[in-house]
TORKOL-4160 file (C-alpha; in steps of 0.2 Angstrom, whole numbers, padded with zeros to 4 digits, m for minus):
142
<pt num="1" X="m0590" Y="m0020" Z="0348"/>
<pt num="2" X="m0597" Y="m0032" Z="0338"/>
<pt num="3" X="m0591" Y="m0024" Z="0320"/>
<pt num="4" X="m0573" Y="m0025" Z="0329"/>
<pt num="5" X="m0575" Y="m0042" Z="0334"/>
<pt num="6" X="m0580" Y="m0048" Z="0313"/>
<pt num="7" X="m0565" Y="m0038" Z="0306"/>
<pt num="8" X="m0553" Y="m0048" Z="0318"/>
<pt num="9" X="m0561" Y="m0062" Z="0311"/>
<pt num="10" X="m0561" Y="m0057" Z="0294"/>
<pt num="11" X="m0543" Y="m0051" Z="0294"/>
<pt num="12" X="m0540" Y="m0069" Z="0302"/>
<pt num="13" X="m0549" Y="m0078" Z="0290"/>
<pt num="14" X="m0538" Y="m0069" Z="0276"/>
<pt num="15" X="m0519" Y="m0072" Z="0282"/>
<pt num="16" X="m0519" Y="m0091" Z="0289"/>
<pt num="17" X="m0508" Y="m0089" Z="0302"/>
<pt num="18" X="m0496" Y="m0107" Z="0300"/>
<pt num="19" X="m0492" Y="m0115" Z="0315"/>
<pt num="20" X="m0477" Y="m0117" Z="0324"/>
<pt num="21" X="m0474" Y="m0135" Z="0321"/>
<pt num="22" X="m0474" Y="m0133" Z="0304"/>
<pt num="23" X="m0464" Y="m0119" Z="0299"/>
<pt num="24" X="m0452" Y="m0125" Z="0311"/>
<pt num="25" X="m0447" Y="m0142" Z="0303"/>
<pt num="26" X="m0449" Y="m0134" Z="0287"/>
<pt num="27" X="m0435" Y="m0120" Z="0289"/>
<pt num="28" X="m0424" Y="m0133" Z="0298"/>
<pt num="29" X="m0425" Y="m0143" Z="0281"/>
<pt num="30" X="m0419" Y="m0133" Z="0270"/>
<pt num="31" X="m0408" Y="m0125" Z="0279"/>
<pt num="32" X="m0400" Y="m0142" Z="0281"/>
<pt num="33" X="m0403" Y="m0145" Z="0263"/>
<pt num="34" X="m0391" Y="m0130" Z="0257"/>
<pt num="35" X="m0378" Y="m0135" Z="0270"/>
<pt num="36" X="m0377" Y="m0154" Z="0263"/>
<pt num="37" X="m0376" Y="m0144" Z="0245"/>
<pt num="38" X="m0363" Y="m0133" Z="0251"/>
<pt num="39" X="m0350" Y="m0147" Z="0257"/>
<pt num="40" X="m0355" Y="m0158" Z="0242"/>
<pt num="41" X="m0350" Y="m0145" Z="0232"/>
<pt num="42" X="m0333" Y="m0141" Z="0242"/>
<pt num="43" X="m0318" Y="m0150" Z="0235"/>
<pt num="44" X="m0314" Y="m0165" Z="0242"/>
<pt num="45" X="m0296" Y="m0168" Z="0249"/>
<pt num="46" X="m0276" Y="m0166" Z="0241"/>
<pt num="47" X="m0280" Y="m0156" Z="0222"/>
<pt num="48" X="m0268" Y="m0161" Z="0209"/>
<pt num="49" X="m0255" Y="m0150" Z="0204"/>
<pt num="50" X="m0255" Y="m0150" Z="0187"/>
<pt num="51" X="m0239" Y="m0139" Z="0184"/>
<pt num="52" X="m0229" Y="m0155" Z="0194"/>
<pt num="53" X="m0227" Y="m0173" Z="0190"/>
<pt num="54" X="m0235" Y="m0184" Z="0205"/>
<pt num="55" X="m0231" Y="m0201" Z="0216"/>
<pt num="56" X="m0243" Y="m0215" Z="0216"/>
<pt num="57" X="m0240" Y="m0229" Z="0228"/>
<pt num="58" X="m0251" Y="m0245" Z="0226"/>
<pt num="59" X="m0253" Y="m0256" Z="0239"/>
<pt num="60" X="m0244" Y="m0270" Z="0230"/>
<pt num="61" X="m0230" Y="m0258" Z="0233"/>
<pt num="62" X="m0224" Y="m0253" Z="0217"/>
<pt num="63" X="m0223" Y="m0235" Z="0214"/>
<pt num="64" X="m0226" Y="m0224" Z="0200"/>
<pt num="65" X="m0221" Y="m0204" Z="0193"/>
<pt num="66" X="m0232" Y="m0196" Z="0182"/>
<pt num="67" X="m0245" Y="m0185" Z="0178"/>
<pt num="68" X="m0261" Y="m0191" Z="0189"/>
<pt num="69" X="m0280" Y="m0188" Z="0177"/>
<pt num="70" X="m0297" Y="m0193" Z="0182"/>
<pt num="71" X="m0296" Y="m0198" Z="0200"/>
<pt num="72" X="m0314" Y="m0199" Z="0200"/>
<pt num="73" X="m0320" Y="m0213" Z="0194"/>
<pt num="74" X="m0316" Y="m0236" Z="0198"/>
<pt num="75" X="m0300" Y="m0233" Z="0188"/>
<pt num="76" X="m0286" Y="m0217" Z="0186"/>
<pt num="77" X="m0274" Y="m0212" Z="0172"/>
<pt num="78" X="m0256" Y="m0210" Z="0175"/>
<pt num="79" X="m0250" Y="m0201" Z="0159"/>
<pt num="80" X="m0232" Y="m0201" Z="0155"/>
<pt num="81" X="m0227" Y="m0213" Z="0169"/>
<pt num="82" X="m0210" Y="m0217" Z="0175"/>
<pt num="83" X="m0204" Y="m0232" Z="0187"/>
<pt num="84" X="m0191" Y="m0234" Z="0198"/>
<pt num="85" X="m0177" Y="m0246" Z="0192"/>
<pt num="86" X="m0160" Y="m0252" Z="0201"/>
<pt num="87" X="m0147" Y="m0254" Z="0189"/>
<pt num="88" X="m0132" Y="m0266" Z="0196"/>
<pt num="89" X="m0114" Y="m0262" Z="0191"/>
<pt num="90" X="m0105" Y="m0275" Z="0183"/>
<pt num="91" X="m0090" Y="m0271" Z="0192"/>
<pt num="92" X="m0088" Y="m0282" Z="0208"/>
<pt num="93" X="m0100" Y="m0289" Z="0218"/>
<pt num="94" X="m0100" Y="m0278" Z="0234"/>
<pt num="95" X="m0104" Y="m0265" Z="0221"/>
<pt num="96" X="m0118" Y="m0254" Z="0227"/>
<pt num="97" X="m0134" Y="m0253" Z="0213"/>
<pt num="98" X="m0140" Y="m0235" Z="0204"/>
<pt num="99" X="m0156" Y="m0232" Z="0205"/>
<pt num="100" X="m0163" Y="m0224" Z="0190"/>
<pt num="101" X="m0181" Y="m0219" Z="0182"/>
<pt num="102" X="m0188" Y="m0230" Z="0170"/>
<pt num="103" X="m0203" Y="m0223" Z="0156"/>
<pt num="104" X="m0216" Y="m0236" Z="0156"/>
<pt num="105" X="m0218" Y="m0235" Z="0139"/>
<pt num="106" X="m0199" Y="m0239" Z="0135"/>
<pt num="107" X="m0201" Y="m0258" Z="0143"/>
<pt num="108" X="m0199" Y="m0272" Z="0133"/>
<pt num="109" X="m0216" Y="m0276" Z="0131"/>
<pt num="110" X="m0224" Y="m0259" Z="0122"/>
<pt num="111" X="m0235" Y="m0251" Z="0132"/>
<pt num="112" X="m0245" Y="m0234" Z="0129"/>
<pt num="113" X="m0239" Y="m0221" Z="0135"/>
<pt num="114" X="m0251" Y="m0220" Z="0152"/>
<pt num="115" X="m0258" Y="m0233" Z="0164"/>
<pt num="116" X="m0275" Y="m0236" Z="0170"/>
<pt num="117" X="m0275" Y="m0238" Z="0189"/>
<pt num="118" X="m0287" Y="m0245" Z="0201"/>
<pt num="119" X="m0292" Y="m0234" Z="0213"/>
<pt num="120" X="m0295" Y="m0245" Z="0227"/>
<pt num="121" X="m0277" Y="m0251" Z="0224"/>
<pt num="122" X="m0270" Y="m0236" Z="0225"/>
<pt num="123" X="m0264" Y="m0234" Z="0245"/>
<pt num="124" X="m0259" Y="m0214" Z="0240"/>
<pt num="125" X="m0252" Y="m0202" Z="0230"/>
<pt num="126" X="m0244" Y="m0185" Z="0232"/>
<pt num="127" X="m0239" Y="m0170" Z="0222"/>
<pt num="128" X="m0221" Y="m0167" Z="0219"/>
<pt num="129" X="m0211" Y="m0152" Z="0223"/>
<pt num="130" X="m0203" Y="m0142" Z="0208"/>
<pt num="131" X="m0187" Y="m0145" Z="0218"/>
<pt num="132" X="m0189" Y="m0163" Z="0218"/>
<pt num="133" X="m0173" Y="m0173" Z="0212"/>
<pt num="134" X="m0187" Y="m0184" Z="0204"/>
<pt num="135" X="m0196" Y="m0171" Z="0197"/>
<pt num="136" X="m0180" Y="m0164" Z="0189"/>
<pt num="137" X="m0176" Y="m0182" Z="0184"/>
<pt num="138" X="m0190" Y="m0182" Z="0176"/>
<pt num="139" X="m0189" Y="m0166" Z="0167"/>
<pt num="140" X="m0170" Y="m0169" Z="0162"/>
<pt num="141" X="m0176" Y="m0182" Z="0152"/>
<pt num="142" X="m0187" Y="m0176" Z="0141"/>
């Protein structure tokens, strides 16, 4: 009896048996660990639709077509921006105005051919359909 009693002790004394209380906590941290990973890692709201022009309305409440870059960062790209533009007609003054799509980079001023937007002024943006009269605007212009 006594040699059975010293190998259940030996066999104890070689595999430390680890208590509850701390495997426990252990296993619940990194499984919590790979679930944070796995939504950090999951992509974060609308993607951008490169194939299509998209609409950016600011909170000043201008709005501008383009091709959206790098919404990342403090600032975004808008490449190949258009603006909206009424165009009154000359003839009569109950005459209704035309709204038409401006390039940015036709303005009096010069500009490049891309704007550099603050993010937080940005309320949102969408992508635009193909079928979009905008989109085709767009595309009938080029």
């Amino acid at each position: 009896m006594k040699a059975q009693m010293q190998a259940k002790e030996t066999k104890k004394a070689r595999l430390p048996r680890l208590p509850k209380l701390v495997v426990l906590p252990v296993v619940v941290v990194v499984l919590a660990g790979f679930v944070a990973a796995w939504l950090w890692l999951l992509p974060q709201g609308q993607r951008i639709d490169s194939s299509v022009y998209q609409a950016v309305y600011l909170t000043n409440g201008q709005a501008y077509f383009g091709k959206l870059k790098g919404t990342s960062g403090e600032y975004v790209t808008l490449e190949s921006p258009y603006t909206v533009q009424e165009v009154q007609a000359e003839n009569g003054k109950d005459a209704q105005g035309q709204t038409t799509l401006l390039k940015v980079r036709d303005q009096v001023y010069g500009p490049d051919d891309s704007i550099a937007l603050r993010s937080e002024n940005i309320l949102f943006w969408q992508n635009l359909r193909s079928d979009s009269k905008v989109q085709q605007a767009i595309e009938a212009k080029q």
